[in-house]
N, C-alpha and C positions, 0 to 999 in steps of 0.2 A: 385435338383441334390445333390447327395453327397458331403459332404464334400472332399473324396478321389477323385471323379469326378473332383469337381472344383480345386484341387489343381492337377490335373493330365493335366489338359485346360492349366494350369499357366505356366506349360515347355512345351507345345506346342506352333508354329510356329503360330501367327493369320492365319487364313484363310483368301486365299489372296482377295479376295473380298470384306472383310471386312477393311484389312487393306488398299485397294487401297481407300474407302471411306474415310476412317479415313483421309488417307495422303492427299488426294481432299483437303480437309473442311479445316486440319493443318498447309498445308504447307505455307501459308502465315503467321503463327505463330512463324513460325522457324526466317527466317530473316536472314536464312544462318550462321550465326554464333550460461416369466410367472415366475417372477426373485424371489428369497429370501429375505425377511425380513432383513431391518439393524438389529444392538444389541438395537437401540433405536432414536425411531423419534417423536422428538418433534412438536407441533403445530404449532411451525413456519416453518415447511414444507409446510405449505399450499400456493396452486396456487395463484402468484399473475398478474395482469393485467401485459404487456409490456408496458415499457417505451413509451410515446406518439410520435408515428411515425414509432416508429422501425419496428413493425408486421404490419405497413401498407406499409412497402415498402419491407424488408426482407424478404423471401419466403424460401431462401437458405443459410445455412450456412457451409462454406467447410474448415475445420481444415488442412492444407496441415503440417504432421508434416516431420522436418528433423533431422538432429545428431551432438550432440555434439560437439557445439562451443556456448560459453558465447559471451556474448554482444560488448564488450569490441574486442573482435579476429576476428569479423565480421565488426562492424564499428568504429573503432577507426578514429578519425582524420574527420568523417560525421559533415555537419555543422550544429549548433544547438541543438546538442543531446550532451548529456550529454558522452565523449568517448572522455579522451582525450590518447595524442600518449605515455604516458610513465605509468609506475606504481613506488608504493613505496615497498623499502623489509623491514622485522623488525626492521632494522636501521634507516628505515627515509631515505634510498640510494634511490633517482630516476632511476629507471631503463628504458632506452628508449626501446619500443616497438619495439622486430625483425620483421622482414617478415618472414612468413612462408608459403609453398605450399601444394597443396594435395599430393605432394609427397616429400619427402620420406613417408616410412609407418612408423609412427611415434603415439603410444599413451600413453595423460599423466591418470598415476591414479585418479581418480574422486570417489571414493568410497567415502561413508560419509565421514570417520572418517578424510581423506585429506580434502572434504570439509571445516569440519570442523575446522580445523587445517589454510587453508587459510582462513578462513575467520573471524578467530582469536577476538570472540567476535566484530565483528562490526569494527576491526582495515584496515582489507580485505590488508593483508600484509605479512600472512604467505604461499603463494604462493609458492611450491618448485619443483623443476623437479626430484629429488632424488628418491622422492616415487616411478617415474620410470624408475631409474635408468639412470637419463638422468643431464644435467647441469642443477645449482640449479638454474637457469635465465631463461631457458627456456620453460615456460609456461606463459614468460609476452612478448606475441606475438599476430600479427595480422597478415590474412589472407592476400595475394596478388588481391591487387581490380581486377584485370584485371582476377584473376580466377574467382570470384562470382561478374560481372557486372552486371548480370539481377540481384541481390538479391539491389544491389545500386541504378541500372536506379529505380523499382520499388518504394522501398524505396523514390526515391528522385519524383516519381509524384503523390504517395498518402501519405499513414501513414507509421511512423517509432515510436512505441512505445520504448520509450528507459528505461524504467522501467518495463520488466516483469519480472516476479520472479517466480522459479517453485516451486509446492508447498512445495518439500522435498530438503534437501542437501542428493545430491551423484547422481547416472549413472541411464541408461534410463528408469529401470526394473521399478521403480517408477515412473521415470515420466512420463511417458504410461501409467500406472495406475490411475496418476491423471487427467490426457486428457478424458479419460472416465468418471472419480467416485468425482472428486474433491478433493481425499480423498485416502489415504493408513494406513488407520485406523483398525485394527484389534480389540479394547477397547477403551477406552478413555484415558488406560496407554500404550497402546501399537500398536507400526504400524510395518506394512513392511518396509525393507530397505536393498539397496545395490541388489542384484541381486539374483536368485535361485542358488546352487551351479552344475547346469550341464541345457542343454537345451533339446526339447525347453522351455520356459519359460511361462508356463501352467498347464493343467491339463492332456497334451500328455506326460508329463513328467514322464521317469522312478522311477518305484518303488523307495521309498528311497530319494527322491530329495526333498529337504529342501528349504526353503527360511530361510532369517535371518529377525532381529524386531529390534525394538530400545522403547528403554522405555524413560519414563521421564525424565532423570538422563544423558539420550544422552548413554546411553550404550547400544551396539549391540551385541545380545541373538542369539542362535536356533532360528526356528519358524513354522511352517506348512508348508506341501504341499500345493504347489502353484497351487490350485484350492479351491478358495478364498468363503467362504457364508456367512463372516460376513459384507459384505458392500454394499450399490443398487451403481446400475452406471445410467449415462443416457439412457440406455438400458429399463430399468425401467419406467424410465420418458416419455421416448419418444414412450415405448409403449401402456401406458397407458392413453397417450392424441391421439392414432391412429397416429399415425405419421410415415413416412419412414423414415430409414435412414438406412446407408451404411458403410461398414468398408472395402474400398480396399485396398485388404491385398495381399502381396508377400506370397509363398508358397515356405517350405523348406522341407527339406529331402526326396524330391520327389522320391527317389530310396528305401523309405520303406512305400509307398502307399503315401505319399502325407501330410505334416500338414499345413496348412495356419498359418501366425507368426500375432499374434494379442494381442491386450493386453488385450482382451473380452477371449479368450484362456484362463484365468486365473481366469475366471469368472463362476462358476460351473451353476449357471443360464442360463447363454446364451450357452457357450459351449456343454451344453446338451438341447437344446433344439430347437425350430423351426428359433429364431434368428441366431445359428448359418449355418445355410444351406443358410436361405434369407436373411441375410443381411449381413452375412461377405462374399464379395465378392473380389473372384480372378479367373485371374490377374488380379493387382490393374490398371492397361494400360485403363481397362474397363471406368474406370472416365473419358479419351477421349472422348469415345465414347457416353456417359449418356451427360456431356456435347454441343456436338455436337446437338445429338437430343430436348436437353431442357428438360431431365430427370432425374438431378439430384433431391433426394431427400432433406426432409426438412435438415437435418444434413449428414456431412459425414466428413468421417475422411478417409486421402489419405497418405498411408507410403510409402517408398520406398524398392525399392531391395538394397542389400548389395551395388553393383557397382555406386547404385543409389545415394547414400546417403554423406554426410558429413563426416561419421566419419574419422576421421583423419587416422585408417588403412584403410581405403576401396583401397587405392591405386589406386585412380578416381577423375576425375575431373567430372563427369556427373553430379553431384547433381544439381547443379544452372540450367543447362538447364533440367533438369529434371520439376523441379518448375516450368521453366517457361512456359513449354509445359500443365503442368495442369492448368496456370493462361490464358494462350492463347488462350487454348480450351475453357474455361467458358467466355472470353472476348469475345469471338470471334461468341458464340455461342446463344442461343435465353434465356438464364434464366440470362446473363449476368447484366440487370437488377433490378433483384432482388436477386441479391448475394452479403454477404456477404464474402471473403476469408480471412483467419487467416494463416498465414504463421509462426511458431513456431520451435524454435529449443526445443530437449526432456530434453538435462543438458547442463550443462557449459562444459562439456569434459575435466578438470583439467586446462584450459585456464584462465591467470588473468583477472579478472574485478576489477574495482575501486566500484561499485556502493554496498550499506551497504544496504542488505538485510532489508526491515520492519521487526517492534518487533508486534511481535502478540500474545506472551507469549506458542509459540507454538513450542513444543516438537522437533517438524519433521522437520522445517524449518519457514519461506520461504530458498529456497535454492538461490545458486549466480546465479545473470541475467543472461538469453539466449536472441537472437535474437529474436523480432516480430517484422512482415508487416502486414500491414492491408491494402488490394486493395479491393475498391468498387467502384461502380459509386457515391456513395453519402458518400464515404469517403474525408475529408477532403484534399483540394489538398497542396504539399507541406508541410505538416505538419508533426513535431517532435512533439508527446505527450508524456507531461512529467506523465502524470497520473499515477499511483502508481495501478500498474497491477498483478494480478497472476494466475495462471490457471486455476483457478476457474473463474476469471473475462470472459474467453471463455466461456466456458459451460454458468454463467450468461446472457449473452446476448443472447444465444441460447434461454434458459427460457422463459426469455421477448419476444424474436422475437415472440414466439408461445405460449406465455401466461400459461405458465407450471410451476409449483410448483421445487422448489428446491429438488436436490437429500434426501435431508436430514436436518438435525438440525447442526447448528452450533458446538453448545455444541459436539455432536457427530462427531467432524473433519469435516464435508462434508464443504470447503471452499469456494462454490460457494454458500452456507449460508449469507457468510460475504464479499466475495469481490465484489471490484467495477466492474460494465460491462463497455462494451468498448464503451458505449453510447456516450463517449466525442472526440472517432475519427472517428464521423459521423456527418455531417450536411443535413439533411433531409428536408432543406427548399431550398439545390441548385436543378438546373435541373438533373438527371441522365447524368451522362460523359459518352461521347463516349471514348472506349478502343481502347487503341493504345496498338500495338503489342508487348510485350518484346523482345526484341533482346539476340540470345541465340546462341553460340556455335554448337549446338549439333539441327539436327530438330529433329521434334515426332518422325520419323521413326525410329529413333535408338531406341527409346523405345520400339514401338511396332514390330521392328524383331528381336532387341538382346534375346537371349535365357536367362532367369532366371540365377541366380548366385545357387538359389538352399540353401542359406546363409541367416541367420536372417539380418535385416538391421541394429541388434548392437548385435555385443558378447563382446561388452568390453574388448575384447584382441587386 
């Protein structure tokens, strides 16, 4: 099918037969509430065996990504985890953590250069609301539990990684890019950063549309059209060891033939080529259904629609039962056994954290902690790891699972070269747990009848 095709599917109504299936199989889920060459790949690219156990039990790895919220505005006050209820501001003042809700529509700046700026060499204290125009206090908040429960019950019966870190400081544009590549490395001086200046955020993108870079020095330049050939993704990887995998993607500007919103979109390799027809796939609703059947492939990466998602303007509370309806369907469903899920937020969303980014003498970041879950049957039950995580660490244990060589050389950014995999919130010697359902707000059905927003899942306004 077309790309225009499948994004023309993505604002259409499921067909009810299909969806009367889907909701059969779901509703106990609800609970009523041929890529380019990097600039340079060194030998230590090479394929190395999986960690012992991993690829004998993993079969499936499902990257469920959400939107901008730091670690710290999801679980403050969690016990165990490193998140406690206050922050400090440049003075050394304790500022106690507000409550804040998914509404009003409310967003703070998260651009590097604020990043930057709160995170104040490692002091993690220049946190300010100003940048958007908002009280200088208000970005050292935490979300309302009772809005994102399922994101807590989960959290509280398997893994709560309380140290991931993304790989760049500042907003999504990058950290989508690193979900795929490990890496927004344009040279070894120079990477992508901050956002394209108009959408979509690709290579659909009008004549003229620029991305910005940041050099060594932390200064943000011009930069290229964002359709990207100086870096491989797991696109690469994955299809070079035969392997399936999926990109369910929301589709936008459906009133001028249809673009699918992807971070592979910016990827001149796949976006022109047979990956993107078969394996960027929308609507993204479809991981229900591959679920259900026991057809998820080896990897896949599952975004949301605008209404769907986190971000602070989305002017929604659906995101949590969004999650939980794609954690329900794989629990619920026959690969639930050999799934790994990673549940990741993409930035911090200008929200304070306490936690000081690791020094890795690197340019780009790491950026300030987001949210990770990790639900498995052979994920650790109960457990806060404190492991020293970052997006790379996902993509790594992808590797392993499947015995796949790293996107690339260290030296050359690709950071799932150097980070840890998340080997340490797995125990591979208990029996497979049986899934118990997440309790969620909202059932599947709202998913699968609400009509598309038609909206990227983050324009950072």
């Amino acid at each position: 099918m077309s790309p225009a095709g499948r994004a023309a599917n993505a604002t259409a109504v499921p067909r009810s037969l299909t969806a009367v299936v889907l909701l059969t199989a779901l509703a106990l889920a609800s609970c009523s509430s041929g890529s380019q060459a990097p600039f340079h790949v060194l030998p230590e690219a090479a394929a190395r065996k999986h960690s012992p156990g991993v690829g004998d039990y993993i079969k499936h790895v499902v990257i469920i990504v959400q939107e901008n919220r730091s670690f710290e505005n999801l679980f403050a006050g969690f016990p165990g985890a490193d998140a406690p209820t206050f922050g400090l501001n440049a003075n050394g003042k304790k500022i106690p953590l507000q409550t804040v809700h998914f509404l009003p529509l409310v967003n703070v700046n998260h651009d590097f250069q604020p990043a930057i700026h709160s995170w104040d060499h490692g002091k993690m204290d220049g946190f300010n609301g100003t940048y958007s125009g908002l009280s200088p206090t208000y970005p050292y908040a935490h979300m309302d539990r009772s809005e994102i429960a399922p994101y807590w019950d989960m959290a509280q019966q398997y893994v709560l990684a309380d140290h991931m870190f993304p790989t760049e400081f500042g907003p999504s544009f990058t950290g989508h890019l690193s979900l795929i590549a490990g890496t927004t490395s344009l040279s070894r001086t120079k990477a992508v950063a901050n956002n394209p200046i108009g959408g979509p955020w690709g290579c659909d993108a009008a004549a003229g549309t620029i991305t910005f870079t940041v050099n060594t020095k932390r200064k943000i330049e011009s930069g290229p059209f964002p359709c990207y050939t100086q870096f491989r993704t797991m696109a690469d990887v994955l299809d070079g060891g035969k392997l399936p995998w999926k990109y369910y993607s929301p589709a936008i500007d459906a009133d001028k033939g249809g673009i699918l919103w992807s971070s592979f979109s910016a990827i001149k390799a796949v976006r022109y080529s047979n990956d993107w027809s078969n394996d960027v796939i929308s609507p993204q609703t479809d991981v229900l259904g591959d679920a259900k059947t026991g057809t998820l492939p080896s990897v896949a990466w599952v975004i949301p629609d605008w209404t769907w998602s986190d971000h602070p303007s989305s002017g929604s509370d659906l995101g949590p039962s969004w999650v939980a309806s794609v954690v329900n369907a794989i629990g619920n469903g026959p690969d639930w056994k050999s799934t790994a899920i990673v549940i990741v937020w993409d930035d911090w969303g200008g929200w304070y954290d306490n936690a000081r980014p690791p020094n890795f003498n690197d340019f780009r970041g790491p950026g300030i902690r987001v949210g990770c879950i990790i639900v498995s049957p052979y994920a650790k039950p109960h457990y806060v790891d404190h492991t020293q995580y970052e997006f790379g660490s996902i993509l790594r244990f992808a590797e392993e699972a499947f015995g796949l060589p790293t996107i690339g050389a260290a030296d050359d950014g690709y950071t799932d070269a150097r980070a840890t995999s998340l080997d340490n919130a797995f125990d591979f010697t208990q029996a497979p747990r049986a899934f118990k359902t997440i309790k969620a707000k909202y059932p599947p059905s709202r998913f699968l009848f609400q009509k598309p927003s038609g909206r990227p899942p983050d324009t950072d306004l």
